[in-house]
PAFI-516049 format. One record per atom (N, C-alpha, C, O): residue in one letter; z, x, y. Coordinates in steps of 0.2 Angstrom, whole numbers, plus 5000, padded with zeros to 4 digits. Layout:
BEGIN
aZXY;...
//
This chain:
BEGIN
x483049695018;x483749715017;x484149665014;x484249615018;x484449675007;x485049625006;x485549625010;x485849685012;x485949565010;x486449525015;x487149525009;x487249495005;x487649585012;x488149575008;x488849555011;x489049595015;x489149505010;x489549465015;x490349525013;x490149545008;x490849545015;x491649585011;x491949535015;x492049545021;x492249485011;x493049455013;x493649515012;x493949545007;x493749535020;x494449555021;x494249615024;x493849645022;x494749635029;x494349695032;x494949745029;x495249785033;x495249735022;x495949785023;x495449865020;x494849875020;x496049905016;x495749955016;x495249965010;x494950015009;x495249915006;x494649904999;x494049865006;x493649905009;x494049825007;x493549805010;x493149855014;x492549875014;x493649885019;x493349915023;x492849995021;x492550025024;x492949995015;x492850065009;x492150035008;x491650055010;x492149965003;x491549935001;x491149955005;x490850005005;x491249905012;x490849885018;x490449955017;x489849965015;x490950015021;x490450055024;x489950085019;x489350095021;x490250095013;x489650125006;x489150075006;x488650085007;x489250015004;x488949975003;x488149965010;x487549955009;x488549975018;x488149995022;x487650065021;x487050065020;x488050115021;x487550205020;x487150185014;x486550205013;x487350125010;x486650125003;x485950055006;x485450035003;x486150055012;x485650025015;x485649935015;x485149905016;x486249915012;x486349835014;x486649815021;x486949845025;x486149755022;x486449735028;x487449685028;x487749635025;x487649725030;x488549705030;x488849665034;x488649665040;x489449615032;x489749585037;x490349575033;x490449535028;x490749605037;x491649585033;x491849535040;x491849545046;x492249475035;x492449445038;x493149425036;x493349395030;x493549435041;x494249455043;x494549405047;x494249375052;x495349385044;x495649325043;x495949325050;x496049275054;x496149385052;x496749405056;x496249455063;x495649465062;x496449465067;x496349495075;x495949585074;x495549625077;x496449595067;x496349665067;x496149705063;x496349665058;x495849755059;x495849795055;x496549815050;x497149805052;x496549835044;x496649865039;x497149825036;x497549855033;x497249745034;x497449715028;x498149755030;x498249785035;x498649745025;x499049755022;x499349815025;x500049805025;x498949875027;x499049925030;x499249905038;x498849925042;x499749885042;x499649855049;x500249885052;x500749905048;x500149885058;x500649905065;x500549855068;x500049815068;x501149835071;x501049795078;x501549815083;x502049845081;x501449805091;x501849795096;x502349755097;x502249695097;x502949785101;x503549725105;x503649775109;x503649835108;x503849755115;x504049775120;x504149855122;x504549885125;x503349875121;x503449935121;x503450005116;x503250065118;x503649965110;x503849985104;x503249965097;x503249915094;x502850035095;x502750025089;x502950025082;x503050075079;x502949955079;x503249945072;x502649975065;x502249935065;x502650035061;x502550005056;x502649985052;x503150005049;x502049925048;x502149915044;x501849905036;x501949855032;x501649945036;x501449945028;x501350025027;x501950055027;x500850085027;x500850165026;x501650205028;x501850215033;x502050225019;x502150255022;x501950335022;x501950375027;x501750345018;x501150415015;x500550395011;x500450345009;x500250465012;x499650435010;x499250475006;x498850505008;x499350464999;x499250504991;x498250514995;x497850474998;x498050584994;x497650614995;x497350625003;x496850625006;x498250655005;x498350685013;x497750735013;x497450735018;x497750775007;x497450855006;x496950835002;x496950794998;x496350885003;x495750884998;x496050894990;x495650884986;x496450914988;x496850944983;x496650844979;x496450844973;x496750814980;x496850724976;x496150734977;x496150774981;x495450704974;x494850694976;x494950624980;x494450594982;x495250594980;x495050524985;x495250554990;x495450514994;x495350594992;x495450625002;x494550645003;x494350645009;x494150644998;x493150644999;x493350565001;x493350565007;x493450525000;x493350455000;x493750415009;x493450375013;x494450475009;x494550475016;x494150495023;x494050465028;x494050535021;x493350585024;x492850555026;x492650545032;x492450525020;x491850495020;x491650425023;x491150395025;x492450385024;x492450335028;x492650355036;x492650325041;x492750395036;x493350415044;x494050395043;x494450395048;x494350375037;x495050365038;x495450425042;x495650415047;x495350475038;x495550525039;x495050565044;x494550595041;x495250565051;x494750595058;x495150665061;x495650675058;x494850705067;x495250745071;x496050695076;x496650705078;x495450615077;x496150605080;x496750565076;x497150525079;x496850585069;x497450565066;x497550615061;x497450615055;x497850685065;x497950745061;x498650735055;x499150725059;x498750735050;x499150725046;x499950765046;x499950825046;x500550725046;x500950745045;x501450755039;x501750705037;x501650825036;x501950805028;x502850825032;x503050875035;x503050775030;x503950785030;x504350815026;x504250805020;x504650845026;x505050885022;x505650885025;x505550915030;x506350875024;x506550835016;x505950765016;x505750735021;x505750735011;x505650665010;x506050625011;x505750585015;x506650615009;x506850575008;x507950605009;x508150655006;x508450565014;x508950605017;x509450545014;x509350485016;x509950555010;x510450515008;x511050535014;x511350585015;x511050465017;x511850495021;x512350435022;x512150385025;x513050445020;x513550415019;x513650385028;x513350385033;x514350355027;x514650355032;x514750385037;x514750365043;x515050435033;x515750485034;x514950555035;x515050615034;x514650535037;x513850585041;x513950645036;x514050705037;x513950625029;x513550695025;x513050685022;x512950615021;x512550715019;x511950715019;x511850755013;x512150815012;x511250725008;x511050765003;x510450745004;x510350685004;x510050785004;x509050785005;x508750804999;x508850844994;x508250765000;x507650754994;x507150824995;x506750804998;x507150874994;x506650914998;x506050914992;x506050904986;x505250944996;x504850944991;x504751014986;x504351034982;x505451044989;x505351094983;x506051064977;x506551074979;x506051044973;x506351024969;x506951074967;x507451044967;x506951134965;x507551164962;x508051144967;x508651144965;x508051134972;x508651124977;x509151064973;x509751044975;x508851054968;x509150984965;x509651004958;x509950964955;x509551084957;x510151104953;x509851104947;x509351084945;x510451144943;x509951194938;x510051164930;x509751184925;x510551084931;x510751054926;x510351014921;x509850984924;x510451014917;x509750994912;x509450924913;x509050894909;x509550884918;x509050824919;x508750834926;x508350794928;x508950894929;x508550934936;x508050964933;x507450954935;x508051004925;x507751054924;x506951004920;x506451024918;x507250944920;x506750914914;x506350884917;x505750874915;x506750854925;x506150824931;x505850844933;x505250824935;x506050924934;x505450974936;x504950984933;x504350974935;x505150994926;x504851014919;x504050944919;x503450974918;x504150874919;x503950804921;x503350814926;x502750814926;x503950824931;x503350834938;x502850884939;x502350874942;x503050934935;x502451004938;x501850954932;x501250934934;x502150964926;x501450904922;x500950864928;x500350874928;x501350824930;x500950794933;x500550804941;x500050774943;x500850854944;x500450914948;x499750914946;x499450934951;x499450914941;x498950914937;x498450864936;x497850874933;x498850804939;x498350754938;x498050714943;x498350664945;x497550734945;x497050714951;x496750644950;x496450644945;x496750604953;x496350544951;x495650554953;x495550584959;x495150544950;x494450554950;x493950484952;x493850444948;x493750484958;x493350424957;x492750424955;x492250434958;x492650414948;x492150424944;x491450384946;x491450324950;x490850414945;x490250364946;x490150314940;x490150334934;x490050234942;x489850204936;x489250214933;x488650204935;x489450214928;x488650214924;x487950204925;x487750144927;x487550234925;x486950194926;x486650174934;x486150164937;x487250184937;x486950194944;x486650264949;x486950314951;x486250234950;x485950304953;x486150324960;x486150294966;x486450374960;x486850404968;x486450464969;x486150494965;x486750464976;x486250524980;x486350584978;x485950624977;x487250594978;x487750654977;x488150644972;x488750634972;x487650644964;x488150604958;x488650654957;x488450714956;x489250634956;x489850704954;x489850684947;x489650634944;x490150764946;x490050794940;x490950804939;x491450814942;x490950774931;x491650784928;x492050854929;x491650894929;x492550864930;x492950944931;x493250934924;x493750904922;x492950964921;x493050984913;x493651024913;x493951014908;x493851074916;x494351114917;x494951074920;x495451074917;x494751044927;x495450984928;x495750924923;x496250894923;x495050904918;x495350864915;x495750894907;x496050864902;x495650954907;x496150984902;x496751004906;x497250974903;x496851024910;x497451024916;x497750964914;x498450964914;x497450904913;x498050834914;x498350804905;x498650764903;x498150854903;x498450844894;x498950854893;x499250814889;x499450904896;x500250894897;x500250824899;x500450784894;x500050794905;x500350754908;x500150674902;x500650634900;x499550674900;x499550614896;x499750624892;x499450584888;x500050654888;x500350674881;x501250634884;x501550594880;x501550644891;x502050594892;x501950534894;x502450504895;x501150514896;x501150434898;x501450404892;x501950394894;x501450374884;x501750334883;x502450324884;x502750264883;x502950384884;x503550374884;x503850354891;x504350314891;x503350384897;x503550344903;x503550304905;x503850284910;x502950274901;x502750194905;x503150134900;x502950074901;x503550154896;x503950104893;x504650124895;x505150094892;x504850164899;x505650174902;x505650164909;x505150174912;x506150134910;x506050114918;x506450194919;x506750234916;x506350174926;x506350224932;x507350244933;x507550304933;x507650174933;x508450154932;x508650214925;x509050254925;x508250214920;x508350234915;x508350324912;x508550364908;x507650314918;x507450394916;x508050434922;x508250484921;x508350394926;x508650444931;x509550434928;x510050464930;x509550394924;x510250404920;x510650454920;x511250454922;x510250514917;x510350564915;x510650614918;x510950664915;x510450584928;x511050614930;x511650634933;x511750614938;x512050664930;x512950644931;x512950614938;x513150564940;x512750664942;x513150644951;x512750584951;x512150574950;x513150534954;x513050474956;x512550454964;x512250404966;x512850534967;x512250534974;x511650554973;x511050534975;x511850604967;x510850624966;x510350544962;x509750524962;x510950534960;x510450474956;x510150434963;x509550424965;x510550404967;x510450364973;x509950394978;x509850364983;x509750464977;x509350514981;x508750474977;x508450414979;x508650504972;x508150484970;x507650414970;x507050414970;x508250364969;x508050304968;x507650284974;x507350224974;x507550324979;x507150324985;x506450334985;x506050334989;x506350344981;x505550354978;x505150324976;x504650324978;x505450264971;x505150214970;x505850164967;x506350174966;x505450104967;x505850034963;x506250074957;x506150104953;x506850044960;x507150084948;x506850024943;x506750044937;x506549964945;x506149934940;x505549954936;x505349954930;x505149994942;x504650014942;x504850074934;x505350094932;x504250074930;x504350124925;x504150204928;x503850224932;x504650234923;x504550304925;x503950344925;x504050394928;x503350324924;x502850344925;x502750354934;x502650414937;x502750284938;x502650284943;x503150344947;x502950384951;x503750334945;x504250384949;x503950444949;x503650474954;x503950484943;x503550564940;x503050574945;x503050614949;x502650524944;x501550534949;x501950544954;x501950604956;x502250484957;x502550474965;x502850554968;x502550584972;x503450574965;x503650624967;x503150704965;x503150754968;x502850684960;x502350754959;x501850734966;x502050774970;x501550704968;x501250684974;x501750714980;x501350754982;x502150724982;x502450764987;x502650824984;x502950854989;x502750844979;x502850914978;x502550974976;x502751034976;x501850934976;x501050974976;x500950984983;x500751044984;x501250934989;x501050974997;x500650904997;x500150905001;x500650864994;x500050804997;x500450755000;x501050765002;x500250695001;x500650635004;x501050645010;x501650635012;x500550665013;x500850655022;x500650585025;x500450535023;x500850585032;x500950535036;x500150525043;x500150575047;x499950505043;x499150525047;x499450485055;x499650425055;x499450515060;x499650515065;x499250465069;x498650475071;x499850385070;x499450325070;x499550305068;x499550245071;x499750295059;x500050275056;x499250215053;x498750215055;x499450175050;x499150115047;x498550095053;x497950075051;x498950085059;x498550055066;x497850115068;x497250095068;x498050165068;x497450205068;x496950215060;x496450185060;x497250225056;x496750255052;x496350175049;x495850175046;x496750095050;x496250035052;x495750055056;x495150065053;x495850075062;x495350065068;x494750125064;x494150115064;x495050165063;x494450225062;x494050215057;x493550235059;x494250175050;x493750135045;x493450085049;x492850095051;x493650045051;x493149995056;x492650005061;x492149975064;x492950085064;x492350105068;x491950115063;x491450085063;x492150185059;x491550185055;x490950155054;x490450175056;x491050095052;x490950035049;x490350015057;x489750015057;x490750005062;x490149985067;x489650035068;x489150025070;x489850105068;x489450135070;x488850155067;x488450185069;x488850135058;x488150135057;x487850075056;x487350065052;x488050035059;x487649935060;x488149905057;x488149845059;x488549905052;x489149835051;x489349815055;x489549835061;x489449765053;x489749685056;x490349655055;x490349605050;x490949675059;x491549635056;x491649585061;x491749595067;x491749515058;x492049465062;x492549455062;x492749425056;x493149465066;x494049465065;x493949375068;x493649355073;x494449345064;x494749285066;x494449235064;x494349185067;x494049255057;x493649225052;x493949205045;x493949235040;x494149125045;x494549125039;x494049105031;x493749055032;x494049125028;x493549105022;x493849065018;x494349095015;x493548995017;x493848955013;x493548945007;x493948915003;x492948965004;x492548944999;x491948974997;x491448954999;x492049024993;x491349054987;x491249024983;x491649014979;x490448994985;x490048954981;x489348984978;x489048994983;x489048994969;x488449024971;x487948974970;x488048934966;x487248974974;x486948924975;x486348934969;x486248984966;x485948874968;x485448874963;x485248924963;x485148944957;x484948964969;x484549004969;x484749094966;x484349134966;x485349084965;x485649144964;x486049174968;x486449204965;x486049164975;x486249184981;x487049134981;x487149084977;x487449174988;x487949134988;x488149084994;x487949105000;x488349054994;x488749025002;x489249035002;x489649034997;x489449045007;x490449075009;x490649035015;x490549055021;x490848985014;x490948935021;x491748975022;x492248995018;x491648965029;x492348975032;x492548915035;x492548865033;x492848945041;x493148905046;x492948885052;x493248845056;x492248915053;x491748925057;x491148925055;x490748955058;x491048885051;x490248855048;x490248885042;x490848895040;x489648925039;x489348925032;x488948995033;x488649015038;x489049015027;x488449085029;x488349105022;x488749125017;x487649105021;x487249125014;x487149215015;x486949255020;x487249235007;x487349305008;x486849324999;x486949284994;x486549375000;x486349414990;x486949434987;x487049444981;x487549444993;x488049474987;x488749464989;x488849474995;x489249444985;x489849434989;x490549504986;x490549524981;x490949524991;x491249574987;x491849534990;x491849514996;x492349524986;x492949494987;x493549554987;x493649574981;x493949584996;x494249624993;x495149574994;x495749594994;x494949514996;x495949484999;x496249514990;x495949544986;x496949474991;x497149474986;x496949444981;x496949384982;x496849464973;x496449454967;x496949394966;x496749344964;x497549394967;x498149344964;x497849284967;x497649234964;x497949294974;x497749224977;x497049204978;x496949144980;x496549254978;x495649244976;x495749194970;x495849134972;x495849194967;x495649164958;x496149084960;x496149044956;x496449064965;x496749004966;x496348964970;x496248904969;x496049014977;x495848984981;x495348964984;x495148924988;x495149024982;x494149024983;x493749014980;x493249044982;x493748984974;x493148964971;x493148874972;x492748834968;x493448844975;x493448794975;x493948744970;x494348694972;x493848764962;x494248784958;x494648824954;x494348864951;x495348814953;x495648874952;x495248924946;x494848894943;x495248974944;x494949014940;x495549004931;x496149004930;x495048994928;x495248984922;x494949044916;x495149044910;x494649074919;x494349134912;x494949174910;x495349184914;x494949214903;x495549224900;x495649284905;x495949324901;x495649314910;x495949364912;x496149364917;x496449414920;x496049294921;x496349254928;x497049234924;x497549264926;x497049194918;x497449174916;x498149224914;x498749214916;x497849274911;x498349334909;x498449374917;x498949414917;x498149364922;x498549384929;x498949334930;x499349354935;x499049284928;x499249254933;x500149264928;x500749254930;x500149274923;x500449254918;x501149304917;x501649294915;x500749374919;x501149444919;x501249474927;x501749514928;x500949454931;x500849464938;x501549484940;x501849434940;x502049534941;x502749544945;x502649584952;x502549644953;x502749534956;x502649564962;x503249614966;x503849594965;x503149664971;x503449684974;x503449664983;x503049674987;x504149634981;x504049614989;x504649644993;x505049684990;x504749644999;x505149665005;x505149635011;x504549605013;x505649625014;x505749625020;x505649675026;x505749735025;x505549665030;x505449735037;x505949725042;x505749675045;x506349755046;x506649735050;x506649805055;x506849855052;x506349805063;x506049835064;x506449815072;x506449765075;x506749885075;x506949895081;x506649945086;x506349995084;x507049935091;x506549975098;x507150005101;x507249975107;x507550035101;x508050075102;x507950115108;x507350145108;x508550115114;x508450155121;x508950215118;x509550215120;x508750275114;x509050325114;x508550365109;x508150335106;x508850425110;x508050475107;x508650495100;x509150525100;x508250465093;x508650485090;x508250555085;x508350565079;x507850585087;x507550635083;x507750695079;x507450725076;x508650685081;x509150735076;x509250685071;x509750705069;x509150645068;x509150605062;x508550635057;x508150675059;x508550615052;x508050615047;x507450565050;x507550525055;x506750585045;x506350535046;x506450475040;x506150425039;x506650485038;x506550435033;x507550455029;x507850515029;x507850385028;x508550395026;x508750365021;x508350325021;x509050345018;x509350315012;x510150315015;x510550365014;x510350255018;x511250255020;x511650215014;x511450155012;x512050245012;x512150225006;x513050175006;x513650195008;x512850125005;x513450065006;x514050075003;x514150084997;x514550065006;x515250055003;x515450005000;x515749994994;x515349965004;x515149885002;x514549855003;x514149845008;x514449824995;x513449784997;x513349745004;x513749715008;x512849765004;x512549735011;x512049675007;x511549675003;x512349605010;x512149555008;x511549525011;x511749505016;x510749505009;x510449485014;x509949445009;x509949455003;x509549385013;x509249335008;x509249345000;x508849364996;x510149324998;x510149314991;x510149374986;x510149384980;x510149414990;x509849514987;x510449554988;x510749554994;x510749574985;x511249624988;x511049704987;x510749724981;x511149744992;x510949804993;x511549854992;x511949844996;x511649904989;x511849964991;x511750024995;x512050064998;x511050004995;x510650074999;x510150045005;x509849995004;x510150065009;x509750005016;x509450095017;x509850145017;x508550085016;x508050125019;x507750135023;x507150115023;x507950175028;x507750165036;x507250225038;x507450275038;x506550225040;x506150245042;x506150265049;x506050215052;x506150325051;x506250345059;x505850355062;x505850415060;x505450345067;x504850355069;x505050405076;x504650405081;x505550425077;x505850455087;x505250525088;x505150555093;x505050535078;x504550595084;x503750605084;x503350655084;x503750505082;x502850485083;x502550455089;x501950455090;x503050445093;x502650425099;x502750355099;x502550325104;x503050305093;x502850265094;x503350205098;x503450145096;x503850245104;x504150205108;x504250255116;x504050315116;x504550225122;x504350235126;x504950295129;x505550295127;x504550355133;x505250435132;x505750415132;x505950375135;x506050445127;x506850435126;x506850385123;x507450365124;x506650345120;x506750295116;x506450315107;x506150365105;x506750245104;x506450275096;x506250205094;x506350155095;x505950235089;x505750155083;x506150185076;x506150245074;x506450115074;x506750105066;x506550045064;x506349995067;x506450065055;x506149995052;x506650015047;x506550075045;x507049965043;x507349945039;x506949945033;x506349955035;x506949925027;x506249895022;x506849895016;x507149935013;x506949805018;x507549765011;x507149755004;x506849695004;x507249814997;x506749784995;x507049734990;x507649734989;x506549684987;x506849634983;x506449564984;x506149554989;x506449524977;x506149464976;x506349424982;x506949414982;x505949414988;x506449354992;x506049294995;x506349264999;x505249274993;x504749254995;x505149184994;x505249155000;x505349154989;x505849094988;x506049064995;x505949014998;x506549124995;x507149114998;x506949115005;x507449105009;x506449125008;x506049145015;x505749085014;x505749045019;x505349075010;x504848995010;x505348945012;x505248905016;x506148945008;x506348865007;x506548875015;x506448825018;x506748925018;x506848925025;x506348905030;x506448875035;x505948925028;x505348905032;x505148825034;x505048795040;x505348795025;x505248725024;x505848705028;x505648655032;x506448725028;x506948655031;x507048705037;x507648705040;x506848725039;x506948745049;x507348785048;x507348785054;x507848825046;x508048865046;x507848975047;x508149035049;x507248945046;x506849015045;x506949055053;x506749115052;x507049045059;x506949105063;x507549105064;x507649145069;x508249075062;x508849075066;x509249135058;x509749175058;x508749115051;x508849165046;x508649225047;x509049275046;x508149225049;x507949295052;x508249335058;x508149395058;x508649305062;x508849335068;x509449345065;x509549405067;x509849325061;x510549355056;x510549395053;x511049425052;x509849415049;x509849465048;x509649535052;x509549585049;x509649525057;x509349565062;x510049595064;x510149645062;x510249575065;x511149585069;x511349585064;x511949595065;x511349585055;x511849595050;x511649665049;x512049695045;x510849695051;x510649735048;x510949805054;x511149865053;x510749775061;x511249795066;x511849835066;x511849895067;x512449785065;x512749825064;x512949845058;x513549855059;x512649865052;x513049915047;x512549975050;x512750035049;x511849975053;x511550055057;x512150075062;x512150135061;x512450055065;x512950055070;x513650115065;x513950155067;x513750095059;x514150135055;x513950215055;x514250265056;x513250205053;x512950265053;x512550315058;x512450375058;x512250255063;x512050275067;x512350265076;x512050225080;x512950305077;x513250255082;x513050265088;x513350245093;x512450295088;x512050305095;x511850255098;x511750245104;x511550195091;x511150145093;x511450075097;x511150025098;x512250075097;x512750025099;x512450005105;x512250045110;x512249945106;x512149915111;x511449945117;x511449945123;x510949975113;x510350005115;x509849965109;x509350005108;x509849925108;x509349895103;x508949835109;x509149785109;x508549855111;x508049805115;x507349765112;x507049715114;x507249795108;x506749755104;x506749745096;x506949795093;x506749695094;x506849675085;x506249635083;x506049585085;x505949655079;x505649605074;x505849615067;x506249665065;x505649545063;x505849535057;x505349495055;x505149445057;x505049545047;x504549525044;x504649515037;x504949565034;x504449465034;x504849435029;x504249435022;x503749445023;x504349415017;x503949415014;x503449365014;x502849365011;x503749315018;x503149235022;x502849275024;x502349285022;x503049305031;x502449345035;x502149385033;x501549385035;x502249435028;x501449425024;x501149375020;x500549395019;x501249325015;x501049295015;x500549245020;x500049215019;x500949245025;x500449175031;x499849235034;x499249215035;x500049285035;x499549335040;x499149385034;x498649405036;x499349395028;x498749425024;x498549395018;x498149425014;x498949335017;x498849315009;x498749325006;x498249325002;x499449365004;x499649414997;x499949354995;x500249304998;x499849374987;x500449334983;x501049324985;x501249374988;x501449284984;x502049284986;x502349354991;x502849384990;x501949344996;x502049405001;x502249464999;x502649495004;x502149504994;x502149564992;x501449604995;x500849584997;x501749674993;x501349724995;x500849784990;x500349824991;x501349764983;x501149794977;x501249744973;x501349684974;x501149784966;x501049744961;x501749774959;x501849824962;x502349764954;x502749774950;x502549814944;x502449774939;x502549864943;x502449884937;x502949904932;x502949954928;x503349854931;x503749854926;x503849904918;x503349894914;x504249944916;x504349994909;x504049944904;x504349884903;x503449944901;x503249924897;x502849884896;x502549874891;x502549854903;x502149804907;x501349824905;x501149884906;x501049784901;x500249824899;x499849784905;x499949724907;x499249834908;x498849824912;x498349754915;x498049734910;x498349744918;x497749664916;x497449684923;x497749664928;x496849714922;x496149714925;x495949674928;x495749624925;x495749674934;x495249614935;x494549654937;x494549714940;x494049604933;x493449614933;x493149644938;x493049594943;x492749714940;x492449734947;x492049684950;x491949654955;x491649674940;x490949634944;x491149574940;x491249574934;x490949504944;x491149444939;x490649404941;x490649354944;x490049454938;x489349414939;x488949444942;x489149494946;x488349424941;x487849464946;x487749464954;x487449414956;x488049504957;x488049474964;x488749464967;x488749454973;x489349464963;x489849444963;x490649504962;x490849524956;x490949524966;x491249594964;x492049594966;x492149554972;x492249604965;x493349614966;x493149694968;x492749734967;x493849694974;x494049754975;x494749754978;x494949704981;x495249794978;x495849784981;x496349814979;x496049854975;x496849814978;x497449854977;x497749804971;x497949824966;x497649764972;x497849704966;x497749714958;x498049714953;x496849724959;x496549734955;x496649774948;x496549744942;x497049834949;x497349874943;x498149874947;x498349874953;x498549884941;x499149904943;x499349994944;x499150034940;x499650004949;x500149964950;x499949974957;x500450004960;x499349964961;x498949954966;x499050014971;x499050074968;x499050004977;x499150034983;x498550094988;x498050064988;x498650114989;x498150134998;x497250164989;x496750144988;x497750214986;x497150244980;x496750194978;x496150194979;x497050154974;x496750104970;x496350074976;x495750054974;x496450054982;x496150014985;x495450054989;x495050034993;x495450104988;x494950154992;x494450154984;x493850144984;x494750164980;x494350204971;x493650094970;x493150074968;x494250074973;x493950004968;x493649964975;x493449904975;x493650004981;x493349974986;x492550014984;x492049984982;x492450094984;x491850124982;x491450094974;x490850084974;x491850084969;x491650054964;x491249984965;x490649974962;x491449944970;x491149864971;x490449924972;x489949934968;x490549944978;x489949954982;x489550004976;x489250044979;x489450024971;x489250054967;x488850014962;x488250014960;x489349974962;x489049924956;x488549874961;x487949854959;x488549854966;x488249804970;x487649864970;x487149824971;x487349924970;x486849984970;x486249974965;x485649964964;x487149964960;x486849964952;x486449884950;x486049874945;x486649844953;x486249774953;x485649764955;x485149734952;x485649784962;x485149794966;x484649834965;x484149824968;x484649894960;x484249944959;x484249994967;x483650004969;x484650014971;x484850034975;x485250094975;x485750094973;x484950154979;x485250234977;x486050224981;x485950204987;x486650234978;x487050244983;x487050304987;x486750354987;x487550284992;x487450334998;x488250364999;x488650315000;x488450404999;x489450435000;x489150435007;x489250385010;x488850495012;x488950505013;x488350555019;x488550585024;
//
């Protein structure tokens, strides 16, 4: 049986790991941190479930074909039955009015830049991502192209060039009211190009992209069950400092805890920070270089409370829209997006969880903090600045806040070694793709959200099954789904 070693237990690794196990490699992912799922993480305070990284999850419904790849792993079980919210997304003022994003769209009025988003979006209703088999590798259960679904998506690529060179700021121009534009903008980055906004919101208007009960912290655990339950091997609190390949073909991957030779390595940490730090030397091949050169990351802060009062008459998800910017690590905001969790269970009866999510470059401004001592008394100001402008909108929460955390773009940088502690990749209007290579070498494979732009939960599920595809196709090895 060959020995396939996966750095990082997040949601590409844990993907690899188990196909790569069902095709008969003996497996062992070795994981930096205590827990399952990378990037995708929950944690605890006083009571109070924070999360932090899912907030939906593109192929909730068999309708996307990666909900076979949820399935096939256990992401998706009986015990994380999925939840789709409707409105999406609740703009509300000071002065408690409210206009909602709902996923049926006409609610948004019949004027000609409503009529053309609709017109945009149903397009892309149409376009399913397909986890293609690679070449030449032999699978148990080889799929077959949908010839009929891929003529369904020619509407929609007939508009990727125009949208992937306009930002998202620029496609929502168009329309007059000043609150609907600021609804919208809750969808994605206004940086981001209009491509990502379109897919984003056709993904909730089709009935997809729910919330899976548990959030991040369960559907971790349920990929890493998987994972033991057919003989993998994950060791948490295993830091890997160096992939080396040995004369013999084979690799060594020394950790932090001795050394361990492996037939195959799959690297799913971050590709940004892979090519600096684990080859012993930074990587210099022309396509390390061109990541490293175009790379725009998205980063946020998190700020996360445990409130003594049951706020479940609120929206689940809000966009409070500012009178005056709210000023926070060098970033000024108008809109602070507050995710409400009062009817997940995830605080104790009659209580609730809120997490703020400030987005914006601020890894800078959070490192030079960190450097001159100032980082937890910065963080704790913003926790009380971000306090009370909720208190305007929400004035239930007045002096019922008992638990605070605050996560910053260092804290994921220190705890999952993302680039500049982002969560995605920036896909900027105009921004051309830079690949990183599946397989870079024999024996040798990337997988992650990093990998293709513009990343996230899909890409890391499509290119965690590809490692293990290709590691088949090396090995002369039948893959196994399932």
């Amino acid at each position: 049986m060959k020995k396939v070693i996966v750095i990082g237990a997040g949601i590409s690794g844990l993907t690899a790991g188990i196909y790569a196990r069902r095709s008969g490699f003996e497996v062992t992912l070795l994981e930096k941190t205590a827990s399952p799922g990378g990037m995708i993480t929950c944690w605890n305070r006083k009571g109070y479930t924070f999360e932090g990284g899912m907030h939906w999850l593109i192929g909730s419904t068999p309708r996307y074909e990666v909900h076979e790849i949820w399935k096939d792993t256990g992401a998706l079980q009986a015990n994380n039955p999925v939840h789709f919210k409707d409105p999406m997304y609740t703009l509300l003022e000071e002065d408690g009015t409210r206009l909602s994003l709902h996923r049926d769209l006409r609610e948004l009025g019949e004027g000609p830049a409503a009529r053309r988003l609709r017109r945009h979006v149903r397009r892309f209703e149409a376009v399913c991502l397909q986890p293609a088999d690679v070449p030449g590798v032999r699978c148990l259960t080889p799929r077959k192209t949908n010839l009929k679904g891929v003529l369904k998506m020619i509407p929609a690529v007939l508009l990727y060039p125009w949208l992937v060179n306009i930002s998202t700021e620029r496609y929502l121009s168009r329309f007059k009211d000043g609150r609907v534009r600021n609804l919208l903008r809750s969808v994605v980055w206004p940086e981001y190009n209009a491509l990502s906004f379109v897919y984003t919101l056709s993904t909730f208007t089709s009935g997809d992209s729910g919330y899976p009960a548990g959030g991040s912290l369960q559907m971790g655990r349920n990929m890493a069950g998987t994972l033991e339950s057919l003989g993998g091997t994950i060791r948490y609190g295993t830091m890997v400092r160096c992939v080396r390949k040995t004369d013999d073909g084979r690799y060594e991957v020394q950790t932090d805890l001795g050394t361990e030779t492996a037939d195959a390595v799959i690297v799913s940490i971050d590709a940004r920070t892979a090519i600096e730090t684990l080859f012993g030397e930074p990587l210099q091949d022309r396509w390390a270089r061109r990541l490293r050169k175009i790379l725009h990351t998205a980063q946020c802060s998190l700020v996360s409370l445990g409130v003594r009062t049951d706020l479940s008459a609120y929206p689940e998800t809000m966009q409070l829209l500012q009178k005056q910017p709210f000023e926070a690590a060098s970033l000024s905001y108008d809109l602070l997006m507050v995710n409400n969790y009062a009817r997940f269970g995830y605080a104790p009866q009659g209580c609730s969880t809120l997490t703020v999510l400030l987005r914006g470059k601020s890894f800078e401004y959070w490192k030079k903090a960190r450097e001159d001592g100032t980082y937890k008394a910065k963080k704790q100001q913003l926790a009380q600045a971000v306090i009370r402008r909720l208190e305007t909108f929400i004035p239930e929460i007045r002096g019922q806040v008992e638990a605070i955390d605050v996560a910053t773009p260092a804290t994921f940088q220190r705890y999952c070694n993302m680039h500049e502690g982002s969560y995605m990749t920036l896909w900027r209007a105009g921004d051309r793709p830079c690949r990183v290579p599946a397989r870079f070498g024999q024996g040798l494979y990337f997988a992650g959200q990093r990998t293709s732009l513009c990343g996230g939960l899909p890409v890391a599920a499509t290119t965690g099954r590809k490692a293990a595809m290709l590691l088949c196709k090396d090995f002369d090895t039948v893959f196994v789904e399932r």
